[in-house]
mmCIF file of the C-alpha atoms, coordinates in Angstrom:
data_MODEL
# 
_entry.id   MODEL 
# 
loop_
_atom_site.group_PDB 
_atom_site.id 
_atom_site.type_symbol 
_atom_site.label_atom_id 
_atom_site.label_alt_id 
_atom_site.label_comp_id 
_atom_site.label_asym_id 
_atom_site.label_entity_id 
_atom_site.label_seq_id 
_atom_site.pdbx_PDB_ins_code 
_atom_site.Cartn_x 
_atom_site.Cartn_y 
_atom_site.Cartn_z 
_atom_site.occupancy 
_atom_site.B_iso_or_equiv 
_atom_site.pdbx_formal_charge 
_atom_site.auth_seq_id 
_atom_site.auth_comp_id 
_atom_site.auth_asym_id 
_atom_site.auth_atom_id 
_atom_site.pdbx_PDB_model_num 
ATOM 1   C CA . UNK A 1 1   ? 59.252 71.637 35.953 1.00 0.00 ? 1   UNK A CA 1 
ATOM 2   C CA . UNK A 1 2   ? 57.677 75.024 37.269 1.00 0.00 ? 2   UNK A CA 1 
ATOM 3   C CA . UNK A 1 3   ? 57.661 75.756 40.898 1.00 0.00 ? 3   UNK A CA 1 
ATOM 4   C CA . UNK A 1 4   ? 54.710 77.856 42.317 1.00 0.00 ? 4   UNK A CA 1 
ATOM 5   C CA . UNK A 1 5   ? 53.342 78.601 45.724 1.00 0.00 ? 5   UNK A CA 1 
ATOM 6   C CA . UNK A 1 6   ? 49.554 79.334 46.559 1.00 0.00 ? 6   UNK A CA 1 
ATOM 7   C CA . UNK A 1 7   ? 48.073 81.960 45.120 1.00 0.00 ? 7   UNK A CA 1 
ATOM 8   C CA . UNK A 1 8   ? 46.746 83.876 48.443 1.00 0.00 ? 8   UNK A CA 1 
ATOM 9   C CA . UNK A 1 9   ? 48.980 86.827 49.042 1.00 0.00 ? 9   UNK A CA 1 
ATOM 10  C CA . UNK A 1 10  ? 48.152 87.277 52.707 1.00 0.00 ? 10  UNK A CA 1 
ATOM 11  C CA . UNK A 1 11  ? 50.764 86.242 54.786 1.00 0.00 ? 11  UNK A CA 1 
ATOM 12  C CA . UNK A 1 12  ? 51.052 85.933 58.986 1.00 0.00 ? 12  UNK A CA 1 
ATOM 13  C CA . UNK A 1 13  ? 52.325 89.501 60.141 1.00 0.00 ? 13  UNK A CA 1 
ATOM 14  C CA . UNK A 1 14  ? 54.010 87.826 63.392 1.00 0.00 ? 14  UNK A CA 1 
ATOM 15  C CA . UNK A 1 15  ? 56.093 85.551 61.221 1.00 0.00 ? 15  UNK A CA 1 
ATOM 16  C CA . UNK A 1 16  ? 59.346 86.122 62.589 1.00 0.00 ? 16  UNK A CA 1 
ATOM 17  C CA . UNK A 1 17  ? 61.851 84.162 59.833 1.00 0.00 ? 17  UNK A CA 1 
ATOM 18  C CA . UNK A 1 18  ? 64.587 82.602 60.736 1.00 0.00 ? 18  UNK A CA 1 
ATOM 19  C CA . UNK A 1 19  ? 66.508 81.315 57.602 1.00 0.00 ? 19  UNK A CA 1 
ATOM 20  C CA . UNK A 1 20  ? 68.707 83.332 54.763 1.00 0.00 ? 20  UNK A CA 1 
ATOM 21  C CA . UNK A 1 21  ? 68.320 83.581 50.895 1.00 0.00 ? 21  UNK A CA 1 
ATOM 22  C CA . UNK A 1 22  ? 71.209 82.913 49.587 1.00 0.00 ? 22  UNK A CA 1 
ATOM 23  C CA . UNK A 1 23  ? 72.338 83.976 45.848 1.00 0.00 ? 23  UNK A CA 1 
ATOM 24  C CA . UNK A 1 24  ? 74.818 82.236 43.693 1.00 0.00 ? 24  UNK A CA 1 
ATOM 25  C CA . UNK A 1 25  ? 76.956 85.421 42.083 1.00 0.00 ? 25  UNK A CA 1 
ATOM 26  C CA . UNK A 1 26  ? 79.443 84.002 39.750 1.00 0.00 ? 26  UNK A CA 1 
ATOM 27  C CA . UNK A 1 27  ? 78.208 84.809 36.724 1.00 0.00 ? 27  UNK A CA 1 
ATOM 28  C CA . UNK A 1 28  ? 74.793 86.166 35.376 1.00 0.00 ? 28  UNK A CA 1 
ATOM 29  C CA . UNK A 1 29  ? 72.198 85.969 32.181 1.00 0.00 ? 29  UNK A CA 1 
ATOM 30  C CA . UNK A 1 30  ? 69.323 87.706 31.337 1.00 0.00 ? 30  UNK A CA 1 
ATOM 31  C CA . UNK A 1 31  ? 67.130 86.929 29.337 1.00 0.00 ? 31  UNK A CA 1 
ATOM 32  C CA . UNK A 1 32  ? 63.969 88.526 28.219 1.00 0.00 ? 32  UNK A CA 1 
ATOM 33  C CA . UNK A 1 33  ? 60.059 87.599 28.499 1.00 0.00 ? 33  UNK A CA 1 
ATOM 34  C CA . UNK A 1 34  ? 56.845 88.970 27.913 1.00 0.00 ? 34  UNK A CA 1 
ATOM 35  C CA . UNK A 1 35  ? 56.380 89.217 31.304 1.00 0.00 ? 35  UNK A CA 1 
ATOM 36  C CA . UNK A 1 36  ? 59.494 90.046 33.414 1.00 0.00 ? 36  UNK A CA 1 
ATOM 37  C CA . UNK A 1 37  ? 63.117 89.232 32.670 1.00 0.00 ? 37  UNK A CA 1 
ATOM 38  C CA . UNK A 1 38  ? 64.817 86.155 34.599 1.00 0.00 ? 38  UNK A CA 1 
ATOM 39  C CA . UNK A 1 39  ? 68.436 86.700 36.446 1.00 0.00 ? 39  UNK A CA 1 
ATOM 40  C CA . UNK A 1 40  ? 70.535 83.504 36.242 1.00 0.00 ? 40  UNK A CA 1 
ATOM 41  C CA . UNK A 1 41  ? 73.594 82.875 37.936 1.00 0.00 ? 41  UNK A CA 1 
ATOM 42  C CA . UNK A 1 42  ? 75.653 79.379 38.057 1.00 0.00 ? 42  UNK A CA 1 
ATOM 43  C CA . UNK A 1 43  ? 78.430 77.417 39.220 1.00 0.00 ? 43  UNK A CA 1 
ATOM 44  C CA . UNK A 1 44  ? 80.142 74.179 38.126 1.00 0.00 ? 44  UNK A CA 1 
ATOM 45  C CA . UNK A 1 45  ? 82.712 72.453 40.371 1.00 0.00 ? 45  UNK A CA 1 
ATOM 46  C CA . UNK A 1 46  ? 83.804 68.602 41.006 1.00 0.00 ? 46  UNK A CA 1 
ATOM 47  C CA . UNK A 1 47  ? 82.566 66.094 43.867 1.00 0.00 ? 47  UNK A CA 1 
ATOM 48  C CA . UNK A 1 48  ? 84.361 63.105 44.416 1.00 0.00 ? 48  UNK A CA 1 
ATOM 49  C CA . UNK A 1 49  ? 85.333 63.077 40.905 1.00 0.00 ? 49  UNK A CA 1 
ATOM 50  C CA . UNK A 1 50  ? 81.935 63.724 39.267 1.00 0.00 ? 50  UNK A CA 1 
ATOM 51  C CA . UNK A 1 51  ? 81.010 67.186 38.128 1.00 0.00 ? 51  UNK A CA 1 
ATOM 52  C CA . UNK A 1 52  ? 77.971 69.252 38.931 1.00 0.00 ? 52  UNK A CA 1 
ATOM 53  C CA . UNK A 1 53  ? 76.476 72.432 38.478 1.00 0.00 ? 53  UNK A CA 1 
ATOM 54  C CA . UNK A 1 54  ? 74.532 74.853 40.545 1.00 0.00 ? 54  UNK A CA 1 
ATOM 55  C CA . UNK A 1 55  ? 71.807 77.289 38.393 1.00 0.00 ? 55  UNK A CA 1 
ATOM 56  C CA . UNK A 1 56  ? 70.681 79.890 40.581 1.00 0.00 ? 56  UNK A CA 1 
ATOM 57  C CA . UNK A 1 57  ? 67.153 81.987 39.151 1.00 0.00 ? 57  UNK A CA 1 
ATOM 58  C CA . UNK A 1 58  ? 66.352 85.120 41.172 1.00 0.00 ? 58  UNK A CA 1 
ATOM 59  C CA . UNK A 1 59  ? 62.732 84.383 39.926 1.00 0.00 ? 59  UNK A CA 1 
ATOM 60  C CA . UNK A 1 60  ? 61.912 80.465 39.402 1.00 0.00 ? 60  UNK A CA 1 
ATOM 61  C CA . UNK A 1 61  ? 58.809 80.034 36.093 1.00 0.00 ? 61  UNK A CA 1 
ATOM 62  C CA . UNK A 1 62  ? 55.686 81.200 38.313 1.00 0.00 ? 62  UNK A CA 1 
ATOM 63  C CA . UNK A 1 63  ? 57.419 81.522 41.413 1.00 0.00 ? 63  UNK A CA 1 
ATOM 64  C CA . UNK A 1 64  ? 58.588 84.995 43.128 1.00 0.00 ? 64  UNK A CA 1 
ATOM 65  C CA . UNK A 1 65  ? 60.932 83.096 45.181 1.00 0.00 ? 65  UNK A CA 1 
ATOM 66  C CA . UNK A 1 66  ? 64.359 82.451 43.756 1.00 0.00 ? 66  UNK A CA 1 
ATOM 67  C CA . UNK A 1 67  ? 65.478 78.954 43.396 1.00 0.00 ? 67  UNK A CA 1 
ATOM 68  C CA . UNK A 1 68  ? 68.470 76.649 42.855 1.00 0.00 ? 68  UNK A CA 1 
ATOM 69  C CA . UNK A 1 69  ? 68.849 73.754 40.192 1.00 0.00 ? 69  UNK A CA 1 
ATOM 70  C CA . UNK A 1 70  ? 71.554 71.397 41.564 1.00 0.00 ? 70  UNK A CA 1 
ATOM 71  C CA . UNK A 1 71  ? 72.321 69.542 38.089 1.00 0.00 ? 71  UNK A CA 1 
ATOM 72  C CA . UNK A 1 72  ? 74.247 66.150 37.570 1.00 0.00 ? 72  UNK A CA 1 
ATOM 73  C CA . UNK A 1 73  ? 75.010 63.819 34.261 1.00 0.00 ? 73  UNK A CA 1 
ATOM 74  C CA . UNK A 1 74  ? 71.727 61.897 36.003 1.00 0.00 ? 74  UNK A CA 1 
ATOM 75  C CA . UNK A 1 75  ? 69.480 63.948 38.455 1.00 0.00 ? 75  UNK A CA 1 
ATOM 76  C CA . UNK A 1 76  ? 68.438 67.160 39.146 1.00 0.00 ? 76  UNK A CA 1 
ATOM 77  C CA . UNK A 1 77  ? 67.096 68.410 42.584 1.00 0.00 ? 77  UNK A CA 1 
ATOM 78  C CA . UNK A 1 78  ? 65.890 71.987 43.096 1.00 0.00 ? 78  UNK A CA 1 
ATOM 79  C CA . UNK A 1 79  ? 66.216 73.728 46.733 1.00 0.00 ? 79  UNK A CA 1 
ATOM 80  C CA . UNK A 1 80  ? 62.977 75.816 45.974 1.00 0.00 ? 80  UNK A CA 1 
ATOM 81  C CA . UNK A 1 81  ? 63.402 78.574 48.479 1.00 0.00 ? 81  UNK A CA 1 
ATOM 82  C CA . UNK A 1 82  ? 67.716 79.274 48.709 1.00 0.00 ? 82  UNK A CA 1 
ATOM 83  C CA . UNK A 1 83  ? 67.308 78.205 52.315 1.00 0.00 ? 83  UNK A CA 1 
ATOM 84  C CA . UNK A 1 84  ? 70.674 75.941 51.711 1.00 0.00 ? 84  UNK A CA 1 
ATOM 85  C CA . UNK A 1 85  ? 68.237 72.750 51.722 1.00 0.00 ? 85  UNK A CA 1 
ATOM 86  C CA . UNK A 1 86  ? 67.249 70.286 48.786 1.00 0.00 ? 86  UNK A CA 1 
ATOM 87  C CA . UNK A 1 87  ? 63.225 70.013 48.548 1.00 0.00 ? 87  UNK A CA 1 
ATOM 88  C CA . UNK A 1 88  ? 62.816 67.710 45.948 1.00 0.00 ? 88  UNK A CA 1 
ATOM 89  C CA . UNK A 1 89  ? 64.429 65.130 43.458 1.00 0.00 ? 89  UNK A CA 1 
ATOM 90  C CA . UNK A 1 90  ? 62.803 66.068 40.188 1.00 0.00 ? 90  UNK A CA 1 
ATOM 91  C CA . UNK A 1 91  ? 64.662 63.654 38.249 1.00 0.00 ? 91  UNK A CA 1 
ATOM 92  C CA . UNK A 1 92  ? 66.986 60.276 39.061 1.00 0.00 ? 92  UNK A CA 1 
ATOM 93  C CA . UNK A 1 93  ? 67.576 57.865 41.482 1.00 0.00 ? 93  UNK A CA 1 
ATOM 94  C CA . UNK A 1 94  ? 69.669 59.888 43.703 1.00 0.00 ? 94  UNK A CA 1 
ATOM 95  C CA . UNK A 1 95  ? 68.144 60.248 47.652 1.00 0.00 ? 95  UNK A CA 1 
ATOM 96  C CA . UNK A 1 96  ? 67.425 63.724 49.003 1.00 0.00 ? 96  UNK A CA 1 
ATOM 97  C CA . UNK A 1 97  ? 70.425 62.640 51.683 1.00 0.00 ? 97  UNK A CA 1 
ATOM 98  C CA . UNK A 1 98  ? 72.794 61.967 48.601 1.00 0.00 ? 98  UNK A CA 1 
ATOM 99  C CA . UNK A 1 99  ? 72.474 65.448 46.410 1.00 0.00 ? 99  UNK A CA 1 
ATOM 100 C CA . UNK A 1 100 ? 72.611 67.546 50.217 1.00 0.00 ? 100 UNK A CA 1 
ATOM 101 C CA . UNK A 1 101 ? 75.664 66.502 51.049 1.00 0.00 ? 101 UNK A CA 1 
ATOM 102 C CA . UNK A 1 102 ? 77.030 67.565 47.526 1.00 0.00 ? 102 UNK A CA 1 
ATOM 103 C CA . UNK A 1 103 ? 74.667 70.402 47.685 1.00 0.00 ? 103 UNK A CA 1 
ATOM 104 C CA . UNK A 1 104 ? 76.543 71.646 50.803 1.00 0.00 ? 104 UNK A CA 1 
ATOM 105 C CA . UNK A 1 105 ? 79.951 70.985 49.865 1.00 0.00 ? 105 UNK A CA 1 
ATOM 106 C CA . UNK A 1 106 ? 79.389 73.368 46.715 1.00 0.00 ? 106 UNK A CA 1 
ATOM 107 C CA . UNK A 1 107 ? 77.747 76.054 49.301 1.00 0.00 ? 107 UNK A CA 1 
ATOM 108 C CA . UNK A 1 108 ? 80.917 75.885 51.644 1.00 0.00 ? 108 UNK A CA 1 
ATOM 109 C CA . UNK A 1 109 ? 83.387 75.817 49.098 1.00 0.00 ? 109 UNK A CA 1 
ATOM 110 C CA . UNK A 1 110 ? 81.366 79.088 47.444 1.00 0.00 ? 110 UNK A CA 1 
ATOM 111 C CA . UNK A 1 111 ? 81.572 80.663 50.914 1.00 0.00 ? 111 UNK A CA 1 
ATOM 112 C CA . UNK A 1 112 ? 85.296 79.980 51.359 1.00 0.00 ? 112 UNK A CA 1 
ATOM 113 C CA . UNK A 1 113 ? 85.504 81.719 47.849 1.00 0.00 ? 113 UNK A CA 1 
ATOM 114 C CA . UNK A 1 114 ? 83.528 84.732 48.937 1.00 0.00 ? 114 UNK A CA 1 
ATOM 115 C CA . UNK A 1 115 ? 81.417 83.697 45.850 1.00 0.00 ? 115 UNK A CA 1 
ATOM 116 C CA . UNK A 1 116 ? 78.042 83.698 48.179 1.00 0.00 ? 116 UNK A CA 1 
ATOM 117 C CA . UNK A 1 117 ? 76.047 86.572 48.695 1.00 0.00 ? 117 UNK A CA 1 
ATOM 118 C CA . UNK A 1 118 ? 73.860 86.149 51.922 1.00 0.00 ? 118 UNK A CA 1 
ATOM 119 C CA . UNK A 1 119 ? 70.488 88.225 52.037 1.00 0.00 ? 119 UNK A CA 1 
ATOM 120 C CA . UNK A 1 120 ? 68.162 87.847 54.687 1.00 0.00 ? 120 UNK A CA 1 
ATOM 121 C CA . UNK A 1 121 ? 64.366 87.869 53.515 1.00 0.00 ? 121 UNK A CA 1 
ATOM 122 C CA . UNK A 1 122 ? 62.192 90.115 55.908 1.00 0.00 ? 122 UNK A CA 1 
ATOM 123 C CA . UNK A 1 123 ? 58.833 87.674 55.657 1.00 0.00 ? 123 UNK A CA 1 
ATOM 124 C CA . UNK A 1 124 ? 57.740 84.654 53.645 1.00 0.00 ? 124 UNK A CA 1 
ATOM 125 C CA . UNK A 1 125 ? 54.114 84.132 52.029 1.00 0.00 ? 125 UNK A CA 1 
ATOM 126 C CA . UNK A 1 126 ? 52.476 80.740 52.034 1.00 0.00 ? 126 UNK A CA 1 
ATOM 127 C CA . UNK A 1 127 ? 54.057 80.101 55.575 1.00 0.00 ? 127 UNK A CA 1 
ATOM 128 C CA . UNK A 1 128 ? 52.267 79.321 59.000 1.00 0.00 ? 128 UNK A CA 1 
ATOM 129 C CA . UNK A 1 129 ? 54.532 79.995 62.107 1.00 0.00 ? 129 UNK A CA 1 
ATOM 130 C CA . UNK A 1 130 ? 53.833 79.066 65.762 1.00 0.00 ? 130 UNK A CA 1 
ATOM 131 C CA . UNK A 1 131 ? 56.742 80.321 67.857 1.00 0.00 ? 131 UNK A CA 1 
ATOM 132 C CA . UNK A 1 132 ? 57.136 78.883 71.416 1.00 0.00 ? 132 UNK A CA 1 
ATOM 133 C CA . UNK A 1 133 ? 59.809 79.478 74.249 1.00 0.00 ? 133 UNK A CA 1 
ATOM 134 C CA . UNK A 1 134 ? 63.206 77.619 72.817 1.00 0.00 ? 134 UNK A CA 1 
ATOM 135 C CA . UNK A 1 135 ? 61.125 76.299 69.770 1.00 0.00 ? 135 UNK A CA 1 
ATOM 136 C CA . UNK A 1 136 ? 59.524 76.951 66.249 1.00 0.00 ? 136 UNK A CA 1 
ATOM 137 C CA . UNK A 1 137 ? 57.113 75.273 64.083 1.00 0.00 ? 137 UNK A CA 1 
ATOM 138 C CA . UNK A 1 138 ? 56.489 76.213 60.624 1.00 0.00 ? 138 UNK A CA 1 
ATOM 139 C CA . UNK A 1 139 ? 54.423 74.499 57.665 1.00 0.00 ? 139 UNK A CA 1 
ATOM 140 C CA . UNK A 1 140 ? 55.177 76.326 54.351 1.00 0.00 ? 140 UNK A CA 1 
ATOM 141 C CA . UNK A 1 141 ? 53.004 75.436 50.970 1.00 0.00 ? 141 UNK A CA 1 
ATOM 142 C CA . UNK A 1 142 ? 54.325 74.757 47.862 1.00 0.00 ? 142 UNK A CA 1 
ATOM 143 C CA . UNK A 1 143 ? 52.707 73.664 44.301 1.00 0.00 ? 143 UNK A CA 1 
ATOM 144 C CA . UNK A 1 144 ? 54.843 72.008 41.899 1.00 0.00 ? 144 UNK A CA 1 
ATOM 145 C CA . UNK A 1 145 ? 53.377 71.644 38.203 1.00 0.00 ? 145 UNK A CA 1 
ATOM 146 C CA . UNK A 1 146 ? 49.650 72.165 37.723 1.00 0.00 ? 146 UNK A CA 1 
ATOM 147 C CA . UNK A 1 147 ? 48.041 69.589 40.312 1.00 0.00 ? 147 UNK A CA 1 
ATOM 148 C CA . UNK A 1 148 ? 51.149 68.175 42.777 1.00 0.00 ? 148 UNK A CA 1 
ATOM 149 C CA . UNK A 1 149 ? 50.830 69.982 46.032 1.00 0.00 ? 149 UNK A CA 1 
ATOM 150 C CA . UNK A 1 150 ? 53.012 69.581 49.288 1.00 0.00 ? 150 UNK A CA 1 
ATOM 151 C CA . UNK A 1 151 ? 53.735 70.893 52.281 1.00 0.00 ? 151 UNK A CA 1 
ATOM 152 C CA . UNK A 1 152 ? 57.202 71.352 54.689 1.00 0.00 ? 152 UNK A CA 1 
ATOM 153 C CA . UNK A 1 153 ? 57.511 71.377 58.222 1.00 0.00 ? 153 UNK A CA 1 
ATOM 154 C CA . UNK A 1 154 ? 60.080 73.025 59.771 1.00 0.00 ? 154 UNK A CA 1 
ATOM 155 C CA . UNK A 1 155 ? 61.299 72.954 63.160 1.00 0.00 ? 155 UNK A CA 1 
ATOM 156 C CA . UNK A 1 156 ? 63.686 74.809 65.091 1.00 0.00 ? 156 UNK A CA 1 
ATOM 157 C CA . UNK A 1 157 ? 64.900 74.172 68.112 1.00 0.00 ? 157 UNK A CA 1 
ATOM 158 C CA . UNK A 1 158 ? 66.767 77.133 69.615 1.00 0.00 ? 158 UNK A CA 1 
ATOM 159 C CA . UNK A 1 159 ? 69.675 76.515 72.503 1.00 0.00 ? 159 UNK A CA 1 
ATOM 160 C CA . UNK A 1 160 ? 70.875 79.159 75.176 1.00 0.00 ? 160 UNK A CA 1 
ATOM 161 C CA . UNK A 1 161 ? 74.425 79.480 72.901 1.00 0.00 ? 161 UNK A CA 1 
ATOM 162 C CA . UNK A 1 162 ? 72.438 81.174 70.475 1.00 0.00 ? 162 UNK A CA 1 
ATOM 163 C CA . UNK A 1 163 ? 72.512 78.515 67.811 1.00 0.00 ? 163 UNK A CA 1 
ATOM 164 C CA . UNK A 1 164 ? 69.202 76.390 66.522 1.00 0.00 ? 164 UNK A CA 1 
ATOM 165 C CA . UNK A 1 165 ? 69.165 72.571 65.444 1.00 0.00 ? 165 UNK A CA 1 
ATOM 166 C CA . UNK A 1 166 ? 67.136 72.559 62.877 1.00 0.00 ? 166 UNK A CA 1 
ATOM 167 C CA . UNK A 1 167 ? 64.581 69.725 61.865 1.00 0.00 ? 167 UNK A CA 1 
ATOM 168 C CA . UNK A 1 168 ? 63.175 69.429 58.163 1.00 0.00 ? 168 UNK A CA 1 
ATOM 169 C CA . UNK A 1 169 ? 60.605 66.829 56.745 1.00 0.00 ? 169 UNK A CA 1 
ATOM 170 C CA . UNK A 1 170 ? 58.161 66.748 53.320 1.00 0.00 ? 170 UNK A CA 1 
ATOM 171 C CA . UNK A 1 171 ? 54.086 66.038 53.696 1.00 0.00 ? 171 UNK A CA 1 
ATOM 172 C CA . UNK A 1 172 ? 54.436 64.772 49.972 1.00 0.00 ? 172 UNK A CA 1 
ATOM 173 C CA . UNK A 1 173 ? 50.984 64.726 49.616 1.00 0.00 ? 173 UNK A CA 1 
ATOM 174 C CA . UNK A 1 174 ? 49.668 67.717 51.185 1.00 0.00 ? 174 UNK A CA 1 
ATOM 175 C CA . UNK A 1 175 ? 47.774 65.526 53.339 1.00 0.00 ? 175 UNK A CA 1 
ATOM 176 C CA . UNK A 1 176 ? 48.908 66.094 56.625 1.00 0.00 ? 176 UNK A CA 1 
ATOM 177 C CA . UNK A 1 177 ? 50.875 63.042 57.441 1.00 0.00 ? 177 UNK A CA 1 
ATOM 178 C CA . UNK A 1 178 ? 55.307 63.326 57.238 1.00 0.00 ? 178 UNK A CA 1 
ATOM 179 C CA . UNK A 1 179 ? 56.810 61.806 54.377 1.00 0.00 ? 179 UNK A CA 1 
ATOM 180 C CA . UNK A 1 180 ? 60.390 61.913 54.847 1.00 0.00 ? 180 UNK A CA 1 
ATOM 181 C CA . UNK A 1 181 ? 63.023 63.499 56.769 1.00 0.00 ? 181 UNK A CA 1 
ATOM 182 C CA . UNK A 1 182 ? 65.181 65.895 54.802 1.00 0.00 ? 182 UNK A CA 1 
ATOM 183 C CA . UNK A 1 183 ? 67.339 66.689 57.755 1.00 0.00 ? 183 UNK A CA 1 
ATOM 184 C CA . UNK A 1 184 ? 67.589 67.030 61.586 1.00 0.00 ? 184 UNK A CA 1 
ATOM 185 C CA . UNK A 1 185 ? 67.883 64.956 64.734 1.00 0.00 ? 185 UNK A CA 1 
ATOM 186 C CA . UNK A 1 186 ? 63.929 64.861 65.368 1.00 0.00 ? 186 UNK A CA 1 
ATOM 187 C CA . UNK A 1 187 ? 62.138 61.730 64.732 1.00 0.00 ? 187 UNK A CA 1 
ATOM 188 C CA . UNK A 1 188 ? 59.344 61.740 61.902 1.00 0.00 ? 188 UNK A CA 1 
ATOM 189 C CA . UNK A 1 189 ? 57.267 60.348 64.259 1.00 0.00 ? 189 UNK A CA 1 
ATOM 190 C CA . UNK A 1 190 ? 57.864 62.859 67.390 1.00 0.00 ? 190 UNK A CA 1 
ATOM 191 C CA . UNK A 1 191 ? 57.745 65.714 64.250 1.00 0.00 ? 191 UNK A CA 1 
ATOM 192 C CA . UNK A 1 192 ? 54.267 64.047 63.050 1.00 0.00 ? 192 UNK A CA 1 
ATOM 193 C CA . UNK A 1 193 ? 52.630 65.092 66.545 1.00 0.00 ? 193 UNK A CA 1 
ATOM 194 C CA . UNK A 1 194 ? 53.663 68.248 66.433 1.00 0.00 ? 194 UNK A CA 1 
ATOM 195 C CA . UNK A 1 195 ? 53.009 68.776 62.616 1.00 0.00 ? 195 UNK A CA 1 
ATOM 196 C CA . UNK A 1 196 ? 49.206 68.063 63.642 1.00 0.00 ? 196 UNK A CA 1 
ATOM 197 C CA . UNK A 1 197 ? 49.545 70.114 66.827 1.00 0.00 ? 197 UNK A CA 1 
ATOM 198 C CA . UNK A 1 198 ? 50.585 73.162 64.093 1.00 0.00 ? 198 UNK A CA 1 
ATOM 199 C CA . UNK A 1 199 ? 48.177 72.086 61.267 1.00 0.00 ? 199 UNK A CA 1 
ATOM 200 C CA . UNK A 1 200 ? 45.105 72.147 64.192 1.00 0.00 ? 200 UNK A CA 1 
ATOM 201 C CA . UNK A 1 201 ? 46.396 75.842 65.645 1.00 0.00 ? 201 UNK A CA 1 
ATOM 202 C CA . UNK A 1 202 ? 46.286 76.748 61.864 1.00 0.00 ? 202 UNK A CA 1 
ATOM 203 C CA . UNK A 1 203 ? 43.101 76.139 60.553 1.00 0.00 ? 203 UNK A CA 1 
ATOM 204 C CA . UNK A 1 204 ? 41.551 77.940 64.226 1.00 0.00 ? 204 UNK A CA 1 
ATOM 205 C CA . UNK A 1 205 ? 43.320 81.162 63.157 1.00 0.00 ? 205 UNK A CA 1 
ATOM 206 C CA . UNK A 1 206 ? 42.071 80.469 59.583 1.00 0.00 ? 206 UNK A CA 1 
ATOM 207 C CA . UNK A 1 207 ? 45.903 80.457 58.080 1.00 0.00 ? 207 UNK A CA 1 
ATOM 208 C CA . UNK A 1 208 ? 45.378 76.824 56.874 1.00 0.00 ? 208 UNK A CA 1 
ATOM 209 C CA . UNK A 1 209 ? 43.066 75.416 54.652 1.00 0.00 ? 209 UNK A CA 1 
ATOM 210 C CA . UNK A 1 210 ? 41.990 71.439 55.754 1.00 0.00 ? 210 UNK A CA 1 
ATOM 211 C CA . UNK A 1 211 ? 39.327 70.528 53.081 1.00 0.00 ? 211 UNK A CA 1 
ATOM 212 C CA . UNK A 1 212 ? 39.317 67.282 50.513 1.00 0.00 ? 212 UNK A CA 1 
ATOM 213 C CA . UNK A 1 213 ? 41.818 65.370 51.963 1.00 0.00 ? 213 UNK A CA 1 
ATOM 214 C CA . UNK A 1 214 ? 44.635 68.291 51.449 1.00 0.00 ? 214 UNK A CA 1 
ATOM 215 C CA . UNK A 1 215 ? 46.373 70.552 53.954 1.00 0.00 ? 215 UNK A CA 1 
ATOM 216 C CA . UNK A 1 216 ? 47.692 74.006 52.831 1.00 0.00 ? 216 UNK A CA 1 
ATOM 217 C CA . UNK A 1 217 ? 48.618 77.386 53.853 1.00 0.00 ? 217 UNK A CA 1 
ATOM 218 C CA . UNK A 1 218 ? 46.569 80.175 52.714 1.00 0.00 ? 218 UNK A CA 1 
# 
């Protein structure tokens, strides 16, 4: 399946990022296209006695983010954006909860390997921030396939020792109501209000589009 974001290229200038890309370095590929030539890196290792393997693509099929493929015998989940979360279960019955918790362990066990290369990325496109005193909000667009659209909302809450608990949650739909909670101690319903709160402040300062039933970042 092909991961894309929205094609508008202007992104919010105060966007002030606060997550890492992460690159898997074990080994690389390349391999050649008509149109630019794909870096892939991977990694196979052993959870609770199943094996799995992690594909990491400096440039996903339409995409200028890099991705990761975490890859069983039965599913496959992608973390679209190397921001050490799973987005999406594109195939099997596995939950989002299930393949992050074996997503993680592969991360950790990379880092005690000093097999993980951190980068941190300067600014994101497709992304609407609202920063406020000891908290973020941000709403980032994605397009998966031709027609599927969806939207995450992050949220960050930052604490005086310098570390942030951070809330993540799908609008599966693009249609501005919360789908599921990926991860975090914030409610979906306390997240919803919010989500609305950030979707409204959006479309004033014309960095969100609100037209035929869909929400999405410009």
């Amino acid at each position: 399946m092909k991961y894309k974001s929205f094609s508008d290229r202007h992104c919010n200038k105060l966007m002030k990022p606060f997550f890492s890309i992460i690159f898997i370095l074990l080994f690389s590929l390349s391999c050649s296209s008509s149109e630019q030539n794909l870096q892939v890196s991977g990694f196979r290792f052993t959870y609770d006695g199943n094996k799995y393997f992690i594909r990491s693509i400096n440039n996903c099929p339409d995409n200028t983010q890099s991705c990761n493929y975490l890859i069983a015998q039965n599913f496959k989940a992608v973390d679209l954006n190397q921001d050490r979360v799973i987005d999406k279960i594109i195939r099997g019955d596995v939950t989002i909860h299930e393949a992050q918790k074996i997503y993680s362990y592969a991360l950790n066990l990379l880092e005690k390997q000093n097999k993980l290369s951190v980068m941190n990325k300067e600014d994101e496109k497709f992304q609407y921030t609202i920063t406020r005193p000891y908290i973020v909000f941000q709403i980032t667009s994605f397009q998966t396939g031709k027609d599927n659209l969806f939207n995450q909302f992050r949220i960050v809450q930052k604490r005086g020792d310098s570390k942030q608990d951070i809330s993540l949650f799908n609008d599966l739909k693009a249609d501005g109501n919360l789908d599921e909670r990926l991860k975090g101690n914030f409610s979906i319903d306390n997240a919803q209000k919010y989500y609305k709160e950030t979707i409204d402040e959006g479309v004033r300062a014309n960095r969100i589009i609100a037209a035929d039933s869909l929400i999405r970042v410009k």
